[in-house]
C-alpha positions as CSV (number, residue, x, y, z in Angstrom):
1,X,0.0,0.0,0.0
2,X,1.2,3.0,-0.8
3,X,1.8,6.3,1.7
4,X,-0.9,8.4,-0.1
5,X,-3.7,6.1,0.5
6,X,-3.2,5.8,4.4
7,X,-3.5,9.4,4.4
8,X,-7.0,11.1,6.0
9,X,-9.2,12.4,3.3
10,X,-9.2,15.6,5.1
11,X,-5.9,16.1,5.0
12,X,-5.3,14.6,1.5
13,X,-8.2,17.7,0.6
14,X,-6.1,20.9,2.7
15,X,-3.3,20.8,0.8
16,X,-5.0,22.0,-2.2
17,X,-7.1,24.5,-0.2
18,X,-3.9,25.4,1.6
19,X,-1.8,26.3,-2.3
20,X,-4.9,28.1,-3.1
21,X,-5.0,30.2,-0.3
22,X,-1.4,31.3,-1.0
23,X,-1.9,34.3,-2.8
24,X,-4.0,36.0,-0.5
25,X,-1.2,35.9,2.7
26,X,1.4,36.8,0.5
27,X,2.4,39.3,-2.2
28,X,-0.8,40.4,-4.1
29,X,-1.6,39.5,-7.9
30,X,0.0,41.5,-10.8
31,X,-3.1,43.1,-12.3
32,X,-3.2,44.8,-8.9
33,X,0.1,46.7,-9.4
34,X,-0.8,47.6,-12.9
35,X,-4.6,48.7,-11.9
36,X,-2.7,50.7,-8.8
37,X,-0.7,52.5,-11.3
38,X,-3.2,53.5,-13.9
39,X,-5.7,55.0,-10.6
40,X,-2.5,57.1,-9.4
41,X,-1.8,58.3,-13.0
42,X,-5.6,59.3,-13.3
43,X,-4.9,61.1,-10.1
44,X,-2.4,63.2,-11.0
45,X,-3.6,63.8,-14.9
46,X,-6.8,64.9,-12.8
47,X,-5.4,67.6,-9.7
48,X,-2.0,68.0,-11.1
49,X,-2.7,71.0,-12.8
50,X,-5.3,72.2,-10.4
51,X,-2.4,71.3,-7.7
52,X,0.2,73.7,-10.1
53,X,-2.2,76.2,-10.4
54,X,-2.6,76.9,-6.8
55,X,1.0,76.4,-6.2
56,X,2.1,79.3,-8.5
57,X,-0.9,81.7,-6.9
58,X,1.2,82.2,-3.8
59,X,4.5,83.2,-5.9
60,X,6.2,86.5,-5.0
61,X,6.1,89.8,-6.8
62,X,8.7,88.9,-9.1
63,X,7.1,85.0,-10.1
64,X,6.1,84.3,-13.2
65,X,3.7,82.2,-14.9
66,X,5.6,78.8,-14.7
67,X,8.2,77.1,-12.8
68,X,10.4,77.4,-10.8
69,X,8.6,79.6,-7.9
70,X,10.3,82.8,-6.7
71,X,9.6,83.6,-3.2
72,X,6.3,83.1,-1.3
73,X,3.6,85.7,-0.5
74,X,-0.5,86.8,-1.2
75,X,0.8,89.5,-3.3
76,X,-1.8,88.1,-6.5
77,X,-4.8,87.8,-4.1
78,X,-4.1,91.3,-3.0
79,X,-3.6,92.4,-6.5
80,X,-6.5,90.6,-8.1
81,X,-9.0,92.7,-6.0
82,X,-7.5,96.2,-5.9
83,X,-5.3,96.6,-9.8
84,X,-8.1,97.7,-12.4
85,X,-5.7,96.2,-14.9
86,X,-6.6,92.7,-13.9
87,X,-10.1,92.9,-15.0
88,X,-13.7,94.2,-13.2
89,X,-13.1,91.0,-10.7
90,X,-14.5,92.2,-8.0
91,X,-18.1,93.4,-9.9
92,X,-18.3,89.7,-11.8
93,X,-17.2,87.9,-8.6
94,X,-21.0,89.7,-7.3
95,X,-23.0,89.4,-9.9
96,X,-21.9,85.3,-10.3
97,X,-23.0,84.9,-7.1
98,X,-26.0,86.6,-7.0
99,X,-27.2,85.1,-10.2
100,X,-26.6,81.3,-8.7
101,X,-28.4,82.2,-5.6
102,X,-31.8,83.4,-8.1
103,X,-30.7,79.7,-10.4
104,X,-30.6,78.0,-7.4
105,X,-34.3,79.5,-5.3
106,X,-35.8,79.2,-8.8
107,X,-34.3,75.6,-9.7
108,X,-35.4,73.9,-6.0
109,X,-38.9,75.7,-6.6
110,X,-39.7,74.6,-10.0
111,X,-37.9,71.5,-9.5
112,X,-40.1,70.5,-5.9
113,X,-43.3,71.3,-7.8
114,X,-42.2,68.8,-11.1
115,X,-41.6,66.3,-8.7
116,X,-45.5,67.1,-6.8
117,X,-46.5,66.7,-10.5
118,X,-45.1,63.9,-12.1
119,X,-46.2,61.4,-9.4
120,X,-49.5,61.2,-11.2
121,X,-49.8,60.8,-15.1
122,X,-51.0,64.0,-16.9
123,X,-52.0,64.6,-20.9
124,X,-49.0,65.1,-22.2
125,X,-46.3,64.4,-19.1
126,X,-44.2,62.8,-21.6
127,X,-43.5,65.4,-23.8
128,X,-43.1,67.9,-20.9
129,X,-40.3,65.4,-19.5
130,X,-38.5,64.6,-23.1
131,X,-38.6,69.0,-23.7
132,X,-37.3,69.2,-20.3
133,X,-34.4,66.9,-21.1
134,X,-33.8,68.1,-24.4
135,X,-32.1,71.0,-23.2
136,X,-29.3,68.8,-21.8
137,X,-28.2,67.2,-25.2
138,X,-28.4,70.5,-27.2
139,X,-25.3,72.2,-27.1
140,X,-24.5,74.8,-24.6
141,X,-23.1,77.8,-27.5
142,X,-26.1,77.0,-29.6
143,X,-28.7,77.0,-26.7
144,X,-27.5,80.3,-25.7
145,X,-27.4,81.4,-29.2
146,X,-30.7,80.4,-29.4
147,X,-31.9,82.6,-26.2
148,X,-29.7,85.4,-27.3
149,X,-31.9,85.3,-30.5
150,X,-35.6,85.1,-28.6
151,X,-34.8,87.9,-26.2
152,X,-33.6,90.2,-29.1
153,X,-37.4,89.1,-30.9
154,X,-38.9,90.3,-28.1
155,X,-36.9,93.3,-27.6
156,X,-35.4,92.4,-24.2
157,X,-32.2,93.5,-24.0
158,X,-29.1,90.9,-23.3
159,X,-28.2,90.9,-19.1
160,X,-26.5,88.8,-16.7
161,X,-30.1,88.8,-15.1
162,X,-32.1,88.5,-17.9
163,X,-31.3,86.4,-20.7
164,X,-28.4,84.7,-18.9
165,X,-31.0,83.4,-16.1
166,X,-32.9,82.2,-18.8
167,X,-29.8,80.2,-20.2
168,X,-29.0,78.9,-17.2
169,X,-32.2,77.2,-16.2
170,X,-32.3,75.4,-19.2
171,X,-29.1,73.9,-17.9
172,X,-30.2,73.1,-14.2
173,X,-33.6,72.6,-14.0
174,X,-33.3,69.1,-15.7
175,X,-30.4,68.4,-13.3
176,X,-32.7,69.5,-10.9
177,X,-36.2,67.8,-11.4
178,X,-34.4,64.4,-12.4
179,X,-32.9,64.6,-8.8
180,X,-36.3,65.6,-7.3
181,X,-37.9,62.3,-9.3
182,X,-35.2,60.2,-7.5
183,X,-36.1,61.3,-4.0
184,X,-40.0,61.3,-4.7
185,X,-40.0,57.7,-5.7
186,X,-38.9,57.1,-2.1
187,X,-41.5,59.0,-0.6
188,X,-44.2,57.1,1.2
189,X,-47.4,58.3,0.1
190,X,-48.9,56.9,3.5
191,X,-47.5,59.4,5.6
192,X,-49.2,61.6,3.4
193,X,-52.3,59.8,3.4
194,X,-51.7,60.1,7.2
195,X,-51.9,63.9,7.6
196,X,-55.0,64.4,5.6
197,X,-56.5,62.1,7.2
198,X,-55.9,64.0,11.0
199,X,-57.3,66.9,9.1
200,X,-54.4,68.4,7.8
201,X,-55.2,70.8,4.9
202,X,-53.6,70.4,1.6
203,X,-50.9,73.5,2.3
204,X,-50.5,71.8,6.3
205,X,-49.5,68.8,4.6
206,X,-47.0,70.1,2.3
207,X,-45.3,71.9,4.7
208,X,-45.3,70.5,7.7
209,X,-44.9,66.6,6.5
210,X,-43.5,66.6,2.7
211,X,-41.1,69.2,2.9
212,X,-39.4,67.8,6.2
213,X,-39.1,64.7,4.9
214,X,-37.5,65.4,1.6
215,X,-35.5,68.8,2.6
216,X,-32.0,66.4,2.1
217,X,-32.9,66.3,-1.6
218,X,-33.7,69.9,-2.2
219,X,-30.1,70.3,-0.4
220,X,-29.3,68.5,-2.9
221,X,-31.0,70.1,-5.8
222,X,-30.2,73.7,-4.4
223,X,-26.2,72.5,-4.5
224,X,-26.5,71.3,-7.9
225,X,-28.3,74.7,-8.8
226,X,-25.4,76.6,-7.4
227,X,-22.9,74.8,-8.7
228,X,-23.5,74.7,-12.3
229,X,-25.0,78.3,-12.6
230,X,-21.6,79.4,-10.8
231,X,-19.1,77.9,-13.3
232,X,-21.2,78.2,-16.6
233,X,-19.6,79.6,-19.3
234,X,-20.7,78.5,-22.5
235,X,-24.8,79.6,-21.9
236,X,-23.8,82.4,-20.3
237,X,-21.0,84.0,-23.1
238,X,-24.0,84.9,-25.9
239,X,-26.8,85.7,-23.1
240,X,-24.8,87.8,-20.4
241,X,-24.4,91.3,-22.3
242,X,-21.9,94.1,-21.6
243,X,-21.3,93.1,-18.2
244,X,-19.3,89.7,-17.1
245,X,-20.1,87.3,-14.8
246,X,-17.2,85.3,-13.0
247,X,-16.1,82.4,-15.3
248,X,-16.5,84.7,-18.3
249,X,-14.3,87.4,-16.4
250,X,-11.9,84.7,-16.1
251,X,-11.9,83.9,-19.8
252,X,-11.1,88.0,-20.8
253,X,-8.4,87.3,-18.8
254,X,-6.5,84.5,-20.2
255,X,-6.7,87.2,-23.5
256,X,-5.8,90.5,-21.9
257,X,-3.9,89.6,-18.5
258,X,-0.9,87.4,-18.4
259,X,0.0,87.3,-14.6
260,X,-0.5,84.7,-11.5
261,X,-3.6,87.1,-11.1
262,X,-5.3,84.5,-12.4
263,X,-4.0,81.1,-10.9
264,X,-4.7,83.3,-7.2
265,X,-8.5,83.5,-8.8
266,X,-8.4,79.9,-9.7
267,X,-7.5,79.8,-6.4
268,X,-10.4,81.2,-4.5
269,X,-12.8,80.0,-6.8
270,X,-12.4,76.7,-5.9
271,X,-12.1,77.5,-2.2
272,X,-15.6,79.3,-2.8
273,X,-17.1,76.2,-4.4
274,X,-15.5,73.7,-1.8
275,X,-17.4,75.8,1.1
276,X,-19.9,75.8,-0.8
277,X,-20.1,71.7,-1.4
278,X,-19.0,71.2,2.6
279,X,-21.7,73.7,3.8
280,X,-24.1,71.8,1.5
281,X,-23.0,68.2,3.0
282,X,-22.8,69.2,6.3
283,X,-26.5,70.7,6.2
284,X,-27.6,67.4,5.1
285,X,-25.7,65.5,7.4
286,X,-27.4,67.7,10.3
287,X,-31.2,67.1,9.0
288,X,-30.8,63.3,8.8
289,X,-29.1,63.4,12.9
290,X,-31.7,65.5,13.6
291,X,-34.1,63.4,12.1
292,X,-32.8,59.9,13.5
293,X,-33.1,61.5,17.2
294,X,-36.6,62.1,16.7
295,X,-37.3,58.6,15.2
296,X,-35.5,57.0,18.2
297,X,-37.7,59.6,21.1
């Protein structure tokens, strides 16, 4: 008899369980290394030059445009708000915001009452929807081009809050409503049905039971409101007239200003937009804490 045969079947069976197991407590597979690699190159083809860019914003007086870096100091952040030959930075960097915060309280309005609509069928709820979306694959140059063209039919004259509005919700109300369809298909019509039935009028139950319970989408829908209507350029360039909002004040400026002016711009801009995300994320965080400590009284 051989020595193989008075072994026990389970031990005859852990060996190969035992080679297979191998790889996992040592040195991982190749396509691991490989997959590593192409994620960190991503990385850095992705923030590298955002990384450069705010890098060279904090040069001194006598940096340049490139590397190497010449000193250290806010001398471009002071400069970019108090030198008129960097551009109206200052007026732009005001009207940008003000014009996302009318996108945004339009968008989460417009957007709260599609999503009331749309959870019942309607004559012609179809071609409302595939209109709505329609706006999102048309180009953004030739939808402004477009609005620049109606407003001149009708003799209203081309402004930041004017025409430009108009441009811009074409852009983030269908970001906007398809968010608000995603919550609202998670909304128990019970607790609706609930209300009313306890008396609650039709404005009572809006307010004081559907709002509450979806105010962490319309976060949501008011940050994506904000966010695109802030950096739009291309709706904005044919709709905005003579005066410039922030991203097309940044594009005269690659043309007519060639200092780190505009990296220390690039610079707040995306500090501006990261509060603005955090603030965002942190509000909802708060309303679903404050909601799970009710649930649990």
């Amino acid at each position: 008899m051989s020595q193989t045969a008075v072994l026990p079947p389970a031990r005859a069976s852990a060996a190969p369980r035992a080679r297979r197991r191998a790889p996992d407590r040592g040195g991982r597979p190749w396509t691991f290394y490989v997959l590593a690699a192409l994620f960190v190159l991503y990385v850095l083809a992705l923030y590298g030059p955002m990384i450069c860019i705010y890098i060279l914003s904090f040069q001194d007086v006598r940096g340049g445009l490139v590397f190497p870096m010449r000193g250290t100091s806010l001398h471009w952040f002071v400069d970019l708000f108090t030198q008129v030959r960097t551009g109206d930075v200052k007026g732009a960097f005001g009207r940008s915001i003000r014009l996302a915060a009318i996108v945004t309280v339009l968008t989460v309005i417009v957007s709260f009452m599609a999503g009331l609509a749309f959870r019942k069928r309607f004559v012609g709820d179809s071609v409302v929807f595939y209109l709505m979306i329609g706006s999102l694959v048309a180009p953004g140059l030739v939808l402004g081009l477009g609005v620049g063209l109606l407003c001149n039919l009708l003799g209203i004259e081309a402004s930041w809050y004017g025409s430009a509005l108009g441009a811009q919700l074409s852009w983030t109300l269908p970001f906007g409503v398809l968010v608000m369809f995603a919550v609202m298909s998670r909304f128990n019509a019970v607790w609706e049905e609930a209300a009313r039935d306890l008396g609650a009028s039709p404005w009572q139950t809006v307010v004081l039971v559907i709002l509450p319970i979806i105010a962490p989408g319309l976060v949501a829908v008011a940050l994506f409101g904000f966010t695109l209507s802030y950096d739009e350029f291309a709706r904005t360039l044919l709709t905005a007239g003579s005066l410039n909002t922030l991203p097309l004040e940044i594009w005269s400026m690659t043309l007519n200003v060639t200092s780190p002016s505009l990296y220390a711009l690039g610079t707040v801009t995306t500090i501006i937009s990261f509060l603005i995300i955090g603030l965002s994320l942190g509000t909802i965080a708060w309303m679903q804490k404050r909601r799970a400590r009710k649930t649990a009284r």
